[in-house]
Structure formats: structure tokens, C-alpha cells
N, C-alpha and C positions, 0 to 999 in steps of 0.2 A: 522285469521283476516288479512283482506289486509289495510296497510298505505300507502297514497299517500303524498310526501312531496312536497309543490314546493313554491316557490320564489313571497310571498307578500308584495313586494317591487316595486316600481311603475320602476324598471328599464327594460330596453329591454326583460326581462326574465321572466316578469311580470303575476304570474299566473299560469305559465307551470310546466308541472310535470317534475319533473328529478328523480324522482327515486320509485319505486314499492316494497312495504316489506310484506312478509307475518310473522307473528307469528307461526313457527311449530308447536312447541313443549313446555310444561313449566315443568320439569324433577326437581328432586332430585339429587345432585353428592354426596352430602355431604364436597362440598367445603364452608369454612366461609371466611369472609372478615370480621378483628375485633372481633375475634373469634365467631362469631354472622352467624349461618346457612346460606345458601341462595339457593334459588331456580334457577335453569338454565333457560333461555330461549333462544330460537332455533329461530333467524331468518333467513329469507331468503330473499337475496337482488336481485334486477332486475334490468337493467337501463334504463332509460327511451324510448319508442318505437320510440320517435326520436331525433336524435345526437341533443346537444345543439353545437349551431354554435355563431361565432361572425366575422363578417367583417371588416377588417383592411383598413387603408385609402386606398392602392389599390382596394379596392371591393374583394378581394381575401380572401372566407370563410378557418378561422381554427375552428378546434374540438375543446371544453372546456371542462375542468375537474374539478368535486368540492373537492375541499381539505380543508376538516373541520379540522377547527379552535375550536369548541366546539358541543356535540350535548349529549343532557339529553332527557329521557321519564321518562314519570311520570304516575304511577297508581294511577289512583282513582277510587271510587264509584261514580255511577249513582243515587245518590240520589242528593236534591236539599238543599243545597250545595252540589259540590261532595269533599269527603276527601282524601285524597292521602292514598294509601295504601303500607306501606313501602317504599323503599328507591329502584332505579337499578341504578347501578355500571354500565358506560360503558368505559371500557379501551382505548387505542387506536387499541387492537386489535378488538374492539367490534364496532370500525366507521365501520359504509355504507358505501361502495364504491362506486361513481356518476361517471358518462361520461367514455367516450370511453377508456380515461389514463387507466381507472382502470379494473378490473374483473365486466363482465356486470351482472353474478351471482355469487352465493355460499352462504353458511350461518359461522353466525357468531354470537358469544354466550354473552349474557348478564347476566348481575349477580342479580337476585331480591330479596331484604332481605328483610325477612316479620316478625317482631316480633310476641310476644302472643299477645302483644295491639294493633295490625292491624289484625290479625286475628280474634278478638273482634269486631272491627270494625265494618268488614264483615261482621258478624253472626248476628250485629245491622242492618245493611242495607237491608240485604234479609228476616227478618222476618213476612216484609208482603207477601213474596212468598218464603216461607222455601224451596219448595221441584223445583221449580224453577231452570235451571242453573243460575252460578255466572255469571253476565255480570259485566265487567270493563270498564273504558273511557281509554284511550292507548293516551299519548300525547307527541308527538316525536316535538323538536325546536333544532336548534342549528344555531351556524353562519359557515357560510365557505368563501370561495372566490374561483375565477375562474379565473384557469391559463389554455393558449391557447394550443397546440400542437406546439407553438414557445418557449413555458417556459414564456411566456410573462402573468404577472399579469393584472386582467381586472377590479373587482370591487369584493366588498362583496356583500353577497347574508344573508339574513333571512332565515331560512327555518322552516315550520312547519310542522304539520299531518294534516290529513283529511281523515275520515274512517269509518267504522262499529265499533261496541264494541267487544270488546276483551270476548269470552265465554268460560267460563270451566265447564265440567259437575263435580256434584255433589260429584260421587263415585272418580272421580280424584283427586279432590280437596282434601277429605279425606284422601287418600295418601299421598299427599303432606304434608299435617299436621302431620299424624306418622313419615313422615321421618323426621319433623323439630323438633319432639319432641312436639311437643303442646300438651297441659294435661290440667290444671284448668284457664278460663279466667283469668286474672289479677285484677279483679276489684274485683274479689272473695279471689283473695290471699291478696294484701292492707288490710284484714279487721282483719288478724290475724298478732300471731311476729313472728320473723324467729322460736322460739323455739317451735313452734308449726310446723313449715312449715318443721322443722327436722327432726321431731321426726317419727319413721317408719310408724306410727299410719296415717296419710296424706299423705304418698306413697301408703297403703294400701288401704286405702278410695277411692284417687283417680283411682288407680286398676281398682277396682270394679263397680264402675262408668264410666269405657270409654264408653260402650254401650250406658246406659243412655246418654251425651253427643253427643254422636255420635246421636241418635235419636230426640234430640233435635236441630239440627243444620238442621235438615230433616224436619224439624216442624210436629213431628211424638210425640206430648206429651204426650199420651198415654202409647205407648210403654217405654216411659222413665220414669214415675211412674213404672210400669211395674218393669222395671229394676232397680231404687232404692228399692223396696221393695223388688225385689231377692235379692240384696246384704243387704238387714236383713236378710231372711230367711236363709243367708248363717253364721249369728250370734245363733240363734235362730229358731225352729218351731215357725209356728203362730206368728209370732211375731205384727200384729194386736193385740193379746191377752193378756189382761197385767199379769196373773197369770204367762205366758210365759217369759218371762221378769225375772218376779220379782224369780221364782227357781234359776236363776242364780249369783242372787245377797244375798250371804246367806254370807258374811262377812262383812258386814256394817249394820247399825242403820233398823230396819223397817220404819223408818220417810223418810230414803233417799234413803230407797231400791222401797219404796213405789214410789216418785219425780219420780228415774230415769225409773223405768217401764212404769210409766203412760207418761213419754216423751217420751221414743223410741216406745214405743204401739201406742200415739196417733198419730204420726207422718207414723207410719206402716199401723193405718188406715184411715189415708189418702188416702195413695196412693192403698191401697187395693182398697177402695171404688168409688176415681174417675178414677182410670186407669184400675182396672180390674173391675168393676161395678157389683158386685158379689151379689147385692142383687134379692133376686130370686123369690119377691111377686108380686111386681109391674110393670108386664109386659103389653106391649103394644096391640093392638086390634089384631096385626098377632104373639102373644106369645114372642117377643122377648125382650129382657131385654135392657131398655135403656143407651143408653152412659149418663154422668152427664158432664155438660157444662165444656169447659175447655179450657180456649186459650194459646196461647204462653208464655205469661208474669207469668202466675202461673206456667205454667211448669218448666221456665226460675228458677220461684224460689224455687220450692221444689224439685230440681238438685241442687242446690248452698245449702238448709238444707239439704239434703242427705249426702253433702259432709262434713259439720261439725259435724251432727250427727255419722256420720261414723266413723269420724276420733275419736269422744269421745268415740265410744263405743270400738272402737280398742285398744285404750289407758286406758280405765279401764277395757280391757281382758288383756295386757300388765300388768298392774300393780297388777293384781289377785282382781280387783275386781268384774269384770264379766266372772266368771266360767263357766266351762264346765263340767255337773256332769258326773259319770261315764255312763259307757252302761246298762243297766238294766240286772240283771243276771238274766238267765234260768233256768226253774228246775233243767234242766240236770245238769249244772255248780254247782247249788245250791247244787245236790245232790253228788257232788264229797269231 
């Protein structure tokens, strides 16, 4: 992504670009600022194709140099509002360098901190084109002023952006999120207490679940039933099946071994039924078995009950109330 900054200020400089930045790179170090991740980003600075000049009462042209006084960018979404996505840090080692004084290239690094609640954001803003790259608005301002090749002070300047959108593909992005650690939206965690958010049983859930998310953010909601219901089958066979279920719960009441089967079963065939669509009567005029309707926002939510489900049934295997029976003995074994 190329940004052009330049001087919307009705003064002699009025208009003109001074300076050319492209966006490398947006990389993982595993540096925080406020112990809080942050993302790198790689720019690269130009100066503008032609010197900025200013003529003294002799008529005698000097070179000007911009020496920022402050300059912020700011990430948003391309949606209408757009919302700013995280926070970037820029030091003074992270100022553009303007005019002839300085380096006319090089690159130099910004700091981008992206919480879990702007990464939610995100996953809100591209859901009517999941599988889409992420496009950003990129909005570079700062003030500077302009000293001559005499050292001689001349005026402040504004400066803004003017550009293309900022694109990251899909599978990058993705990365970027494992290194920052991202795991369960936020709006999903609010709904429980920390004592739950503790306990192994919700590290585990969410485990099991990374695929499923990860295919959800792809707006692949399919696949991400798909993958909450492996991560039952990884509790349970069949676990659609509520007899399946219920063998394992042989140390509590029949009335609540009864409840919890027919919860984790009904919920099992759910996502049996609209994500692997496994019924096998009702096929189409060329034999093939139809998908059952399914959009974002359901998917969105039976990825958010997978995860509480998950985490319950983890937690009464934890407490021995969802067993694991033995291996089934063989004759052979039998006859030893």
C-alpha cells in the first residue's frame, strides 16, 4: 500500500506531495508495549520527486526540510462508519523522514496493538465477504514545520494521507492471530466468570475448537460444524446418538444422566445434520445429497455453544462424572 502525504494548507506548499510510503510488511516480533502484543509494521519512506524549495527576499532558492512536530496513523475498517482497529505506536524513531536534510529512503518500523476486541471487530466487518482479503483504511496526519538549508524556520505545515487500502490476505492474517495469541472472541468470554475461564475444562474446549474458528472467519460454516462435532466425537462415538452419551454417565441420577445426553446428542445432531448433511433419502434429480441452508450467523453461534458445551462436558469428565468405560475384552484376554 502506497501513502502520499502532502500539505492541505492554503500555504505556498499547498497540495504538493512531500513524501511517498509504502507498507512492506505487517510481521509478528513478539514485542509488547504495556505488556499488550503488538504487530510490526515495515514502512518504507521516499521523498518527494521534487525538492521542496522556498525563496528568500533575495530570490535565492533554499532546500526545506519537514521536521515532525507529531504524526499518528490510524487503522480502520472500510465499513460505513469505519472503526478504528487497534492502537499504532509511533516513536520518534518510527517518523518519516521529508526533504533533502533527511534520508530520501529506508524503512522504519511501527508498532500496531491489536486486542481480542479489534480482532472481533474485524471478523464483524468482513462477514459479508469471509473468504475475501482484509482491506483497511490507513490514515497518516501529523504536524511539522519547515526549516530551510539556512536552519532558518519557515511555517507549519498539516500533513495528511491520500491512498489505496491497506490489503492482507486471509492465510497471513491467520498468523498474525496465533502469534498474538488470539483464541475465543471476547464477547463470548463476558458471558461467563473467571472461575470458569480457569478451570482446564475452557483451555481444553477451546483447544479443540481452533479449526472450527479458524473456518469460521473463512466464512467456511460448514466445515466449522464439521469440526465442533469432531471435537465430540473426540468425547464419545456417535455422539448424535443419545444411548451414546448416556453409557457414560453411570454415576448420577437416570433423570440427569437422561438431560445431559439428550443435551450433548441434540446439539451433536445438529451439526451432524446441517454441516455433514448425512441424510441419504432425499437426494436430488443428479443423486446428490443436499447441503441444508446455513449462513454466517448460525454458524457464528453454534462455534460459541460448542464452546460452552465443550467446556461442560470436559468438566464433568474432570469431575468423574463423564466416564470413560473400559476397552471391551476379547476372547483371547477373556480366556487368559
Amino acid at each position: 500500500m502506497t501513502l502520499y502525504l502532502v500539505d492541505p494548507s492554503n500555504s505556498m506548499h499547498s497540495s504538493r506531495a512531500v513524501g511517498h510510503y509504502t507498507i512492506r510488511k505487517i510481521e509478528s516480533t513478539g514485542q509488547t508495549i504495556d505488556s499488550m502484543k503488538c504487530l510490526s509494521i515495515e514502512v518504507e519512506a521516499h521523498g518527494p520527486q521534487q525538492a521542496l524549495t522556498v525563496a528568500d527576499e533575495r530570490g535565492q532558492q533554499h532546500s526545506l526540510t519537514v521536521s515532525w512536530l507529531q504524526l499518528t496513523a490510524v487503522i480502520s475498517t472500510r465499513t460505513t462508519p469505519p472503526h478504528p482497529v487497534g492502537r499504532v505506536h509511533i516513536d520518534e524513531k518510527g517518523m518519516l523522514p521529508l526533504g533533502p536534510g533527511n534520508a530520501r529512503f529506508g524503512t522504519w518500523t511501527w508498532m500496531w496493538e491489536v486486542r481480542d476486541e479489534d480482532v472481533e471487530l474485524v471478523d464483524q466487518a468482513r462477514s459479508n465477504q469471509p473468504s475475501a482479503p482484509l482491506s483497511f483504511h490507513v490514515d497518516i496526519s501529523g504536524i511539522a514545520k519547515l526549516i530551510d538549508d539556512s536552519g532558518k524556520f519557515h511555517d507549519f505545515i498539516a500533513v495528511r494521507s491520500a491512498g489505496p487500502p491497506l490489503q492482507v490476505e486471509l492465510s497471513h492474517w491467520d498468523r498474525l492471530l496465533l502469534a498474538l495469541g488470539y483464541t475465543v472472541p471476547p464477547s463470548q468470554v463476558s458471558l461467563v466468570t473467571r472461575g470458569t475461564l480457569e478451570h482446564p475444562a475452557w483451555a481444553d474446549a477451546t483447544k479443540r475448537l481452533e479449526n472450527a474458528r479458524l473456518h469460521l472467519r473463512h466464512g467456511e460454516g460448514y466445515d466449522a460444524l464439521r469440526e465442533c462435532l469432531s471435537a465430540l466425537e473426540g468425547l464419545v462415538s456417535a455422539p448424535y446418538n443419545t444411548p451414546s452419551w448416556k453409557s457414560h454417565f453411570t454415576s448420577v441420577q437416570d433423570q440427569k444422566a437422561d438431560g445431559l445426553a439428550e443435551l450433548l446428542s441434540g446439539f451433536a445432531t445438529y451439526c451432524n445434520k446441517i454441516g455433514h448433511h448425512r441424510e441419504r433419502q432425499n437426494r436430488d434429480a443428479a443423486g446428490d445429497l443436499p447441503a441444508m441452508p446455513l449462513d454466517h450467523w448460525e454458524a457464528d453461534l453454534a462455534v460459541a455453544v460448542a464452546q460452552y458445551l465443550l467446556t461442560y462436558a470436559f468438566r464433568l469428565r474432570s469431575n468423574g462424572v463423564l466416564t470413560t468405560p473400559p476397552p471391551p475384552v476379547t476372547s483371547a484376554e477373556g480366556s487368559q
